[in-house]
C-alpha positions as CSV (number, residue, x, y, z in Angstrom):
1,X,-70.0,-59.7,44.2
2,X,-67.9,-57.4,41.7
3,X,-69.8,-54.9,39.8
4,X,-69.4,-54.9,36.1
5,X,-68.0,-51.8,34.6
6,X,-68.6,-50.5,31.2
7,X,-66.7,-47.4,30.3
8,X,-68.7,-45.6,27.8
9,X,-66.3,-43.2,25.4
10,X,-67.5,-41.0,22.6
11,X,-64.7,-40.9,19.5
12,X,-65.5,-38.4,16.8
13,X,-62.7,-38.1,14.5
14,X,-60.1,-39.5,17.3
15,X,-57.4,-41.8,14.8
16,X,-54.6,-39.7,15.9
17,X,-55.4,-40.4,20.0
18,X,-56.7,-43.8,20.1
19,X,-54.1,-46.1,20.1
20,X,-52.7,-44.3,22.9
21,X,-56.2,-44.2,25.0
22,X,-56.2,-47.9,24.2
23,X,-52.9,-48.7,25.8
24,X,-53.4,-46.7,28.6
25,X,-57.5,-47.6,29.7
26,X,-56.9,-51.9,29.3
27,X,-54.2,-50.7,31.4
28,X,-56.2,-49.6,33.9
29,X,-59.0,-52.0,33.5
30,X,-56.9,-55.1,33.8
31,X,-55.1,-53.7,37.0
32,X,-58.5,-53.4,38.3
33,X,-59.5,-56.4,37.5
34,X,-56.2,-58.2,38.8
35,X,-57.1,-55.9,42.1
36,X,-60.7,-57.4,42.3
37,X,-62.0,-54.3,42.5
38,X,-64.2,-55.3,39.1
39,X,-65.8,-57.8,37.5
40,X,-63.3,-59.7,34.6
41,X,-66.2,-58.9,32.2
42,X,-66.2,-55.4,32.5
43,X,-65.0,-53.7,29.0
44,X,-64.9,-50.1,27.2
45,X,-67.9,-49.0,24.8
46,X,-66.5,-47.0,22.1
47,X,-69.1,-45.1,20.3
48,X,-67.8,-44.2,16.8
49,X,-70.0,-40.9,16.1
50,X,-70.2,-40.8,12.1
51,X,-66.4,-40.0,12.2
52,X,-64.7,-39.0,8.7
53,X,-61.4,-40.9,9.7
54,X,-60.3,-44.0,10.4
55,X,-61.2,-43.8,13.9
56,X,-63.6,-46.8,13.2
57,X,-61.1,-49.4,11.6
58,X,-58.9,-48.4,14.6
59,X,-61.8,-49.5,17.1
60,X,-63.1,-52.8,15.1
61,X,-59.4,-54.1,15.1
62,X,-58.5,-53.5,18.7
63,X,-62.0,-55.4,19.8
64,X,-60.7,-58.5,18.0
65,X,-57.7,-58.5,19.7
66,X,-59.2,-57.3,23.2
67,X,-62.1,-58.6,24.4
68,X,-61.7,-55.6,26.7
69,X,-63.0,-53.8,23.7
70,X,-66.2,-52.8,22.0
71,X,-67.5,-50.7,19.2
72,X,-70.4,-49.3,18.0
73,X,-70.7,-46.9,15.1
74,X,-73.5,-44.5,14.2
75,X,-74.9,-43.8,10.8
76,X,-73.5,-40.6,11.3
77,X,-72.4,-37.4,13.3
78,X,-75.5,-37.2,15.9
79,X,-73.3,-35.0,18.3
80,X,-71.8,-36.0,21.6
81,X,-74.5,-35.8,24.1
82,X,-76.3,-38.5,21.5
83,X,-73.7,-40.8,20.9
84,X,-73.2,-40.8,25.0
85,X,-77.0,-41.8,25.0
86,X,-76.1,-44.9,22.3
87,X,-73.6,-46.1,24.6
88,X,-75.4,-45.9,27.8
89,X,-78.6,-47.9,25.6
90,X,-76.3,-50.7,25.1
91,X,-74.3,-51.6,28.4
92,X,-77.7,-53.4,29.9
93,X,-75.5,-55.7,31.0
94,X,-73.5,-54.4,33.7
95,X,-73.9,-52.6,36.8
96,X,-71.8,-49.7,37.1
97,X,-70.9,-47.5,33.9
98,X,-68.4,-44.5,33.9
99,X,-68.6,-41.7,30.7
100,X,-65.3,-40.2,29.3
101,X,-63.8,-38.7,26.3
102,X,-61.5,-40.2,23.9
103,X,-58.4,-37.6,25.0
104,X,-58.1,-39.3,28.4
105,X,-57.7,-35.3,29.2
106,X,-59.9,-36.8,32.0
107,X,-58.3,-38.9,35.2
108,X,-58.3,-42.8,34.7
109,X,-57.7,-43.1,38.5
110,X,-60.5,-40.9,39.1
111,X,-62.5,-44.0,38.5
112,X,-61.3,-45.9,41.1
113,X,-62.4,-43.2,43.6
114,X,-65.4,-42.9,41.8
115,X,-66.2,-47.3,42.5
116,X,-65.7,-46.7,46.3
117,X,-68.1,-43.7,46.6
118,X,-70.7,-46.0,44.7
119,X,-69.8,-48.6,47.3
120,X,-71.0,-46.2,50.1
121,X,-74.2,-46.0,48.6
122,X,-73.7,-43.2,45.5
123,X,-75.6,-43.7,42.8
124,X,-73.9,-40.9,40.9
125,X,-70.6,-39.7,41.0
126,X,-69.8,-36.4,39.0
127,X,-66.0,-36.1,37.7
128,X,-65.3,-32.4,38.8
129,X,-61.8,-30.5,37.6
130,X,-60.1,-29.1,40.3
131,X,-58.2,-26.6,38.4
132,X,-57.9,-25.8,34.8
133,X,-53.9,-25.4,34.4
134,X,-54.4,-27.3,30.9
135,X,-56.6,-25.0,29.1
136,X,-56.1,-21.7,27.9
137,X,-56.9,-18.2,30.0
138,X,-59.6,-17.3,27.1
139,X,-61.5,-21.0,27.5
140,X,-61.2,-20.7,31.4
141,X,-63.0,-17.3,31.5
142,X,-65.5,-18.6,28.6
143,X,-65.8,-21.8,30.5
144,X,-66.6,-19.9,34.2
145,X,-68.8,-17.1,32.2
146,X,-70.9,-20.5,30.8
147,X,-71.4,-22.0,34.1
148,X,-72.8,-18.9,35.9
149,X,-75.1,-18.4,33.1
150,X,-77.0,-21.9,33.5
151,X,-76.8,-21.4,37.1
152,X,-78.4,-17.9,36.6
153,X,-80.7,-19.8,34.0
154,X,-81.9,-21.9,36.7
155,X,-80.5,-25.2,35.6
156,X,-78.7,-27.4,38.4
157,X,-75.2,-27.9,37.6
158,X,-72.2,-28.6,39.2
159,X,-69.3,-26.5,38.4
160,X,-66.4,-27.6,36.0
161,X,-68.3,-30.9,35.7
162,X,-68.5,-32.1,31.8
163,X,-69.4,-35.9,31.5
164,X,-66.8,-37.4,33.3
165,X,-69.1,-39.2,35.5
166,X,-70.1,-42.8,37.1
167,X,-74.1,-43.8,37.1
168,X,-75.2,-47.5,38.1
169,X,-77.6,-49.5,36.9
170,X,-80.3,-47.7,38.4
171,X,-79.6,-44.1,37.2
172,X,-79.1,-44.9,34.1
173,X,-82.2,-46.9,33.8
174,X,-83.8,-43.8,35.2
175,X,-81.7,-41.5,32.6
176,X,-82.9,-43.4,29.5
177,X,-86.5,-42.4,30.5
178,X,-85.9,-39.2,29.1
179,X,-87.5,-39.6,25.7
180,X,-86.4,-35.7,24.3
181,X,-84.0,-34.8,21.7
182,X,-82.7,-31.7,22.9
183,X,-80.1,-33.2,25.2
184,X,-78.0,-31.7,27.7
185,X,-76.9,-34.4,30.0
186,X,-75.0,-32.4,32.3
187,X,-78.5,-30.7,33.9
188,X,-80.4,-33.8,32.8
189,X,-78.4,-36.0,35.3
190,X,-79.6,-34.1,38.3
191,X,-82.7,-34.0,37.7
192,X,-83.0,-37.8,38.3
193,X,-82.9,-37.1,42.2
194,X,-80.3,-40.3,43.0
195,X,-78.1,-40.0,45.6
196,X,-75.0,-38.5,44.3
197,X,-71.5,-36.6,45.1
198,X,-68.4,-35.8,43.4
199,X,-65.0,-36.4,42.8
200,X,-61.9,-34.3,42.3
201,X,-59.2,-34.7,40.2
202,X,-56.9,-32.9,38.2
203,X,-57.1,-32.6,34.2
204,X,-54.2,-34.2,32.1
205,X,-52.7,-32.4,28.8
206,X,-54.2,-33.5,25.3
207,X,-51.6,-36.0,23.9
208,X,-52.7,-35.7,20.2
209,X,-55.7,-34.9,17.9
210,X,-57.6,-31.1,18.5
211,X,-60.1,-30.8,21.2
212,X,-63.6,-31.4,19.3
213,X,-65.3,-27.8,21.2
214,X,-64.1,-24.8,19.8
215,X,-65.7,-21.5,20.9
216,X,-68.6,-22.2,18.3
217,X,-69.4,-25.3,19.7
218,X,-69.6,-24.1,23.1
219,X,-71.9,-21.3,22.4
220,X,-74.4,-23.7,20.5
221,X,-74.4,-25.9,23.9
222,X,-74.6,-23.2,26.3
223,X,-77.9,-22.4,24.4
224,X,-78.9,-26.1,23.9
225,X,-78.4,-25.9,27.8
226,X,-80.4,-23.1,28.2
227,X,-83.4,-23.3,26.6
228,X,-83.5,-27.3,27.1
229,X,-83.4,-26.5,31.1
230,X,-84.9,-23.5,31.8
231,X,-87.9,-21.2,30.8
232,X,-85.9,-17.5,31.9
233,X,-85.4,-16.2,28.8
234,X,-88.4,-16.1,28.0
235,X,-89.3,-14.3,31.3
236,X,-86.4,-12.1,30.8
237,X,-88.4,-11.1,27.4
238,X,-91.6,-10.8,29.5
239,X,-89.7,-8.3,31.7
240,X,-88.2,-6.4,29.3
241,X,-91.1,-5.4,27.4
242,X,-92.8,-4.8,30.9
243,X,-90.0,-2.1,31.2
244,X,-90.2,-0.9,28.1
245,X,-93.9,-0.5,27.8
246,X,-93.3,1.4,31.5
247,X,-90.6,3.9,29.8
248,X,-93.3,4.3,26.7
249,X,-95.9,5.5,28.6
250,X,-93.9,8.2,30.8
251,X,-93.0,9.2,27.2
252,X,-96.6,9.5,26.0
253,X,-97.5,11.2,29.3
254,X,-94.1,13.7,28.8
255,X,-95.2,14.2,25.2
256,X,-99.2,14.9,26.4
257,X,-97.9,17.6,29.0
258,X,-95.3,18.9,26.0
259,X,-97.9,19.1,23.7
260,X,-99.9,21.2,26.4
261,X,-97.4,23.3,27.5
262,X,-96.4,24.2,24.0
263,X,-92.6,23.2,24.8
264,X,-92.5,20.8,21.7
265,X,-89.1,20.2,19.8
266,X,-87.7,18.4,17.0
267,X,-87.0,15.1,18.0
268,X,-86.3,13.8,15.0
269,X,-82.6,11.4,16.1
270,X,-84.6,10.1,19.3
271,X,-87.0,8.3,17.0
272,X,-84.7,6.6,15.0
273,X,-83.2,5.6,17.6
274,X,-86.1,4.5,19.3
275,X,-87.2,2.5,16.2
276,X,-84.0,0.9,15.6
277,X,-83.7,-0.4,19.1
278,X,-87.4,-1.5,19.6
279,X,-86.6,-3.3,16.3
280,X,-83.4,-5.2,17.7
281,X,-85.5,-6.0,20.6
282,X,-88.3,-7.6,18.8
283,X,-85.8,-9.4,16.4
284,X,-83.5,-10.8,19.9
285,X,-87.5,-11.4,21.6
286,X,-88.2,-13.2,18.3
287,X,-85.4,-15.0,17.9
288,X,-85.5,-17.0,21.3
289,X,-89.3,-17.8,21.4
290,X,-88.2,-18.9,17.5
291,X,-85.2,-21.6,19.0
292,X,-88.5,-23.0,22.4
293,X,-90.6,-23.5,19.2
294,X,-87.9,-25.2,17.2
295,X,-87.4,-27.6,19.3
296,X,-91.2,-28.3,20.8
297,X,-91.1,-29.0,16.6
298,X,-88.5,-31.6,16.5
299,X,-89.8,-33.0,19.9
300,X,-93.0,-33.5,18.4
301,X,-91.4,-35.4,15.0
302,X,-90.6,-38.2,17.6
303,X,-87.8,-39.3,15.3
304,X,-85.3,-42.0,16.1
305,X,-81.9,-40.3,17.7
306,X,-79.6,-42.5,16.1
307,X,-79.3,-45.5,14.1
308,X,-76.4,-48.3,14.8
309,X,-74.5,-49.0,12.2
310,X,-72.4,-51.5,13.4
311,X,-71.3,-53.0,16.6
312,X,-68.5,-55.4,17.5
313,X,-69.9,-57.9,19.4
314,X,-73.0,-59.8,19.4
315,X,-76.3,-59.0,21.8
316,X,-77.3,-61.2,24.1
């Protein structure tokens, strides 16, 4: 029996990039569907995130012409790991669903490689880059710097992986059991446990539009990464003031014998400078036990993620 597909694609913003990502993925869906290597139902979910544009007009008119097609708009701008969680919420009815982003930067034919490995028995198939020709020197460093962070961090990633990936019916089920807000899908994934493995492929050039992570964005989820996955920085704080308390008690005990020995002297700059850094420490120490309690806050609100706006097509 042919699986159904459903290609889930974020679109924030995307009006000057979708008519060609339209042309090009019923492309590809209707030659594998001509190639029986899908199921004729199968379609492409496009999640309109609370875009300012006309990125929504553009996807409600292309599903009445395509039945290929689907929309769903958000309220408004929940952020891409949400709006991927959206689209996975409403493809219950097919059995094999692949994640990508609007650009197409991302392989079409990756997918096709992907639906064999899930034929040998895969429940999840991570899209991996195998080399970054595309992007710039500065975001290949900041890129390779991110990734051995969470590693370092603890979480369990796999490198140059975004969300470029395929998850059946199964591991999504299992996915959509995470309840928490915070999300970081790309060290959520693995920690459902499903058989999985990865594909390579090489990343296109952006046709149109600007890429919607700048360095700003990054940062924000490297630390939405971080503190979502893993516990360390908090026991990197631990540490640190277990090394500092260390150093301030061979200073008390060098000041006792000083003090004994009459060899006292002015010392008036090493304070300062021993109050402004214990004070930057404090602040940093602060700051990241502030960002765990933030967000065991918001957990605890148990507010909806999103609301649908819209949609295209009528539930079952």
């Amino acid at each position: 029996m042919l699986p159904c597909l459903a290609i889930v694609m974020p679109c924030y913003n995307e009006e000057a990039i979708l008519p060609h990502t339209f042309t090009h993925i019923t492309k590809f869906l209707l030659m594998c569907i001509q190639e029986a290597v899908i199921h004729p139902s199968s379609y492409v979910l496009c999640v309109d995130d609370g875009s300012s544009d006309s990125t929504w007009e553009i996807i409600a008119s292309n599903s009445k012409t395509s039945p290929l097609i689907r929309g769903l708009k958000l309220s408004r701008n929940q952020g891409h790991q949400t709006a991927l969680i959206a689209g996975l919420s409403n493809i219950l009815d097919c059995d094999v669903s692949v994640s990508i982003d609007a650009d197409l930067q991302d392989d079409l034919l990756a997918i096709s490689a992907m639906l064999s490995a899930w034929r040998n028995g895969y429940d999840i198939v991570y899209g991996v880059r195998n080399e970054r020709k595309t992007d710039t020197f500065f975001k290949r460093k900041t890129a390779e710097i991110f990734y051995r962070s969470m590693l370092f961090m603890g979480a369990n990633l796999t490198v140059n992986h975004a969300d470029f990936r395929l998850m059946d019916r199964r591991a999504v089920n299992a996915l959509l059991n995470y309840k928490e807000r915070n999300l970081f899908l790309r060290g959520l994934v693995p920690l459902i446990g499903f058989p999985s493995t990865s594909v390579h492929y090489a990343r296109q050039q952006r046709i149109a539009g600007k890429s919607k992570y700048p360095l700003s964005r990054m940062l924000c989820l490297a630390v939405q990464g971080i503190t979502s996955l893993s516990v360390i920085p908090l026991r990197i704080i631990a540490f640190v003031g277990l090394l500092i308390s260390s150093f301030a008690l061979l200073a008390i005990v060098y000041a006792i014998i000083s003090k004994v020995t009459g060899h006292t002297m002015p010392g008036w700059t090493s304070i300062t400078i021993s109050i402004f850094f214990m004070g930057g420490v404090q602040m940093l120490s602060l700051g990241v036990i502030g960002e765990y309690i933030g967000k065991i806050y918001l957990e605890t609100k148990q507010r909806p993620l999103y609301h649908v706006e819209s949609l295209t097509w009528k539930k079952n």
